[in-house]
PANU-533788 format. One record per residue: residue in one letter; chain; residue number from 0; x, y, z of N, C-alpha, C, O in turn. Coordinates in nm, 4 decimals. Layout:
REM PANU-533788
  type  mol  seq      n.xx      n.yy      n.zz     ca.xx     ca.yy     ca.zz      c.xx      c.yy      c.zz      o.xx      o.yy      o.zz
     A    A  NUM         X         Y         Z         X         Y         Z         X         Y         Z         X         Y         Z
...
This chain:
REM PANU-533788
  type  mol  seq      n.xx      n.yy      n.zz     ca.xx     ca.yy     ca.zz      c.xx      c.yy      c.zz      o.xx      o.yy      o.zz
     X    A    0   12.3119    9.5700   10.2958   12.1988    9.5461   10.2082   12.2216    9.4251   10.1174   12.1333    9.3598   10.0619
     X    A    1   12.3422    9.4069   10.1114   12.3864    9.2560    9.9814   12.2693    9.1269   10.0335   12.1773    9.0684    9.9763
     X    A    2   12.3161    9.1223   10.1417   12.2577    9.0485   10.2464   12.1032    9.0097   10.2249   12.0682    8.8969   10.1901
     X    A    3   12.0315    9.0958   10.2448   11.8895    9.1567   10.2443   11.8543    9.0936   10.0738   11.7977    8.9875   10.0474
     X    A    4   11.9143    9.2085    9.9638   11.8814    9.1258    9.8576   11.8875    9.0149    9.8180   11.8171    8.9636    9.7311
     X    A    5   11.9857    8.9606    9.8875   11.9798    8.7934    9.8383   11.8754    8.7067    9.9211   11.8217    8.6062    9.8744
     X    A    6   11.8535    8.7536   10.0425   11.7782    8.6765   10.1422   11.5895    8.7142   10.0494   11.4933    8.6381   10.0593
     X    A    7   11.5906    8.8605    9.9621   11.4299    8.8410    9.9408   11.4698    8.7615    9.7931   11.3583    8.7217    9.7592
     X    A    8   11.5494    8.7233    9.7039   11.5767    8.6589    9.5957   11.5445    8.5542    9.6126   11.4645    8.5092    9.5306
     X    A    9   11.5842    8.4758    9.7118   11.5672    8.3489    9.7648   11.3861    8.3301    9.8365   11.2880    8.2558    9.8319
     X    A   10   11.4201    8.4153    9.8784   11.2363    8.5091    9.9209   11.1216    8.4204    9.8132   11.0512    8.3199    9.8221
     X    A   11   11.1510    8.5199    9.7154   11.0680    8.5558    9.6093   11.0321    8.3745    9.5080   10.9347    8.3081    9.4723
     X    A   12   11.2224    8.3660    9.5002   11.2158    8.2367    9.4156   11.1035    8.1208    9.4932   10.9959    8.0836    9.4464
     X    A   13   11.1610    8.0822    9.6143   11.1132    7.9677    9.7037   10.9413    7.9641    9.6682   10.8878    7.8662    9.6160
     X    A   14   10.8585    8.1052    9.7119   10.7257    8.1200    9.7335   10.6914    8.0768    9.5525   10.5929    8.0136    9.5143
     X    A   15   10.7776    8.1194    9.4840   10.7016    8.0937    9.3059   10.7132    7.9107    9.2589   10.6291    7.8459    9.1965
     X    A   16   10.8488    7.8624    9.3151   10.8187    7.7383    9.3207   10.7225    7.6940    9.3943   10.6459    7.6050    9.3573
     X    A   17   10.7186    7.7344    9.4724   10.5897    7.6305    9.6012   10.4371    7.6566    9.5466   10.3439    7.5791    9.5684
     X    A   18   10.4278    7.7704    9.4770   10.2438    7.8085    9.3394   10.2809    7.7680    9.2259   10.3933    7.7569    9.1771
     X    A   19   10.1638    7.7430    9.1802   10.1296    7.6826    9.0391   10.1206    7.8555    8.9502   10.1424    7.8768    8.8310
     X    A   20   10.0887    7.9381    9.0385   10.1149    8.0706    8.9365   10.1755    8.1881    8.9565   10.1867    8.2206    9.0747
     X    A   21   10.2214    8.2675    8.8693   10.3267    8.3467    8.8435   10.3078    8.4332    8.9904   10.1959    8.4828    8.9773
     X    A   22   10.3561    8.4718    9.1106   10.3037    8.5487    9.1930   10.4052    8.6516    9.2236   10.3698    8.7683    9.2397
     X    A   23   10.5504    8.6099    9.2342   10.6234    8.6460    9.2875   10.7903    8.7101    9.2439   10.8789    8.7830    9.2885
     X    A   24   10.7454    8.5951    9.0855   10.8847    8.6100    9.0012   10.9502    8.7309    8.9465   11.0653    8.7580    8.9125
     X    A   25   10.8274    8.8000    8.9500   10.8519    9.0091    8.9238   10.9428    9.0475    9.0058   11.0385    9.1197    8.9776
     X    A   26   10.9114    8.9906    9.1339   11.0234    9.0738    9.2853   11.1120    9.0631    9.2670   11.1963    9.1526    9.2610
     X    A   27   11.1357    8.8864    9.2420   11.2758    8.8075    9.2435   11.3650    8.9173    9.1098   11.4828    8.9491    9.1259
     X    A   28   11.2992    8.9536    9.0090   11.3752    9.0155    8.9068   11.4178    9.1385    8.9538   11.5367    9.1673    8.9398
     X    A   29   11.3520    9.2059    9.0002   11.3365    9.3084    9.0687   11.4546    9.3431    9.2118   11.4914    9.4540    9.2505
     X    A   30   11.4881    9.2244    9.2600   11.5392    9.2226    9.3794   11.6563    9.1744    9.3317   11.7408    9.1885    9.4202
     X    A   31   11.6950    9.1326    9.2508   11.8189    9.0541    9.1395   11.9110    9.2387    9.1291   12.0107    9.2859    9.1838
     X    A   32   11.8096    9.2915    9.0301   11.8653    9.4534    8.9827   11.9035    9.5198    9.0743   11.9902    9.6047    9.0533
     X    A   33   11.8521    9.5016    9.1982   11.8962    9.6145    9.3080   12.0017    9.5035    9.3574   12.0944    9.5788    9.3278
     X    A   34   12.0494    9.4222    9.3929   12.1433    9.3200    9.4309   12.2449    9.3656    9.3510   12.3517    9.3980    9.4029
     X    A   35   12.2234    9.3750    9.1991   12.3559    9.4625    9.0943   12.3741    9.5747    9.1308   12.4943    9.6013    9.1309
     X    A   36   12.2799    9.6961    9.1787   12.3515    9.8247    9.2107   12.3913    9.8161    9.3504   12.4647    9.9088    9.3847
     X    A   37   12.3620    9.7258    9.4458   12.4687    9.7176    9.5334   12.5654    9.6877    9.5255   12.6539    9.7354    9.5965
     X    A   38   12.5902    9.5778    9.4170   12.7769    9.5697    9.4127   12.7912    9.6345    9.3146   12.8725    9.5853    9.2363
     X    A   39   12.7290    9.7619    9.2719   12.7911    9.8715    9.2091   12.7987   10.0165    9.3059   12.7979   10.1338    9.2686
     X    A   40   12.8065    9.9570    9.4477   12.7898   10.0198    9.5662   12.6812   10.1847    9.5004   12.7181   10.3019    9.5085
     X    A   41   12.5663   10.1393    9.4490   12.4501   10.2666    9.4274   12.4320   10.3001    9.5908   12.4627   10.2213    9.6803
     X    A   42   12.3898   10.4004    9.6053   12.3284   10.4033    9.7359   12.2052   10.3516    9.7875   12.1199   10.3650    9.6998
     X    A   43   12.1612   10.3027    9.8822   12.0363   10.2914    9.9558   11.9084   10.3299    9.8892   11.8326   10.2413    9.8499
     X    A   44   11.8828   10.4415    9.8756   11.7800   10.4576    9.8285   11.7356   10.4711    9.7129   11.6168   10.4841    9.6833
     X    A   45   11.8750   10.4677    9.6018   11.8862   10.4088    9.4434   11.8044   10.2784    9.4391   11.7014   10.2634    9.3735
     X    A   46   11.8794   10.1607    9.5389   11.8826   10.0145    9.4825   11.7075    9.9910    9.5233   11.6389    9.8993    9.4781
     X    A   47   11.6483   10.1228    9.6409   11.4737   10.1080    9.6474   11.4710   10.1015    9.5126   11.4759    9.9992    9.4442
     X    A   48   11.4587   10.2719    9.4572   11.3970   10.2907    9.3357   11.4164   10.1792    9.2333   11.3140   10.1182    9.2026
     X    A   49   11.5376   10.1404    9.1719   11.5430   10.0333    9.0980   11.4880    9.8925    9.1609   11.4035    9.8362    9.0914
     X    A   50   11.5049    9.8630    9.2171   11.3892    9.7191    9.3089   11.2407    9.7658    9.2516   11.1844    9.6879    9.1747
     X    A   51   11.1878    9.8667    9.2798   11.0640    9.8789    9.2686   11.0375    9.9244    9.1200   10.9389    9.8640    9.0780
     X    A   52   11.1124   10.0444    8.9869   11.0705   10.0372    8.8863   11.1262    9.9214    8.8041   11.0619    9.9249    8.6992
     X    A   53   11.1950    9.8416    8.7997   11.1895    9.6929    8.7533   11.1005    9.6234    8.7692   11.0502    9.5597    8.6767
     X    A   54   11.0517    9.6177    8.9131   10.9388    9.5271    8.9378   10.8612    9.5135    8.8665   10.8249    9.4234    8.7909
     X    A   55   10.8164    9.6587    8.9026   10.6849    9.7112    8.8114   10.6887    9.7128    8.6494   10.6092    9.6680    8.5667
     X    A   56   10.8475    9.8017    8.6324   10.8512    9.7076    8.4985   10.8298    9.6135    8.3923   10.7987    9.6253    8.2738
     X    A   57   10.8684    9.4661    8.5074   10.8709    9.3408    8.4614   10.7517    9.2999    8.4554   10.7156    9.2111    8.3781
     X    A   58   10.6534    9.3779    8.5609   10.4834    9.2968    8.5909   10.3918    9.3756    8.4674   10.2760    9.3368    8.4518
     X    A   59   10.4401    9.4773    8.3872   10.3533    9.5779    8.2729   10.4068    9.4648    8.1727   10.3358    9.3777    8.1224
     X    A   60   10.5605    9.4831    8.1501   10.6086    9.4199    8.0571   10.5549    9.2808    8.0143   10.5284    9.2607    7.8957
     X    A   61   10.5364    9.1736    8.1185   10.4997    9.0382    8.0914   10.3849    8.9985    8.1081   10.3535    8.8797    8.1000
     X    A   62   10.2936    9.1069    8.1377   10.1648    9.1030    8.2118   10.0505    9.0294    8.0658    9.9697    8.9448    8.1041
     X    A   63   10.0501    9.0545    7.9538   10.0011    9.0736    7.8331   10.0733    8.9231    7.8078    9.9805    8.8564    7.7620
     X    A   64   10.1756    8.8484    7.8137   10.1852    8.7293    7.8062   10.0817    8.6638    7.9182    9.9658    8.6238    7.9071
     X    A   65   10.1861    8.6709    8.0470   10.0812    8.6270    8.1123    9.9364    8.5371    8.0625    9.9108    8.4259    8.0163
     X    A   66    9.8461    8.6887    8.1132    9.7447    8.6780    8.0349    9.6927    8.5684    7.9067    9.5930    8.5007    7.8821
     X    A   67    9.7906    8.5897    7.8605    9.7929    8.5131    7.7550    9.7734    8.3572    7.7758    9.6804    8.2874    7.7354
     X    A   68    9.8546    8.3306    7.8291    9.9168    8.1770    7.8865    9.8269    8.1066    8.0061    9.8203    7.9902    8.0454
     X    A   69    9.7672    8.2163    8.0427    9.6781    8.1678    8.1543    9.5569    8.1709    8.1559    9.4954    8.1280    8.2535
């Protein structure tokens, strides 16, 4: 899975440089955190859950800037 997370990090980053707006940078954060509980060898279906409530996290959390800025 190390593998995998770094390949959607790189994913995530590439597609947010190549738009003019925020689309993708949630994942990349998102896919960063589960990349840490793999080399905190979490299991499999930990590093889902954390991938996905970060995400979502990060997209509530910054969403109200966002907004803001745009």
């Amino acid at each position: 899975m190390l593998i995998f997370w770094v390949a959607l990090i790189v994913i995530f980053v590439v597609i947010e440089a190549t738009t003019t707006q925020l689309l993708t940078i949630w994942f990349a954060v998102g896919s960063a955190a589960a990349l840490i509980a793999n080399l905190l060898n979490a299991p499999d279906w930990l590093q889902w859950v954390i991938f996905i409530a970060v995400s979502v996290a990060v997209i509530f959390g910054t969403r109200p800037f966002v907004k803001k800025i745009t």
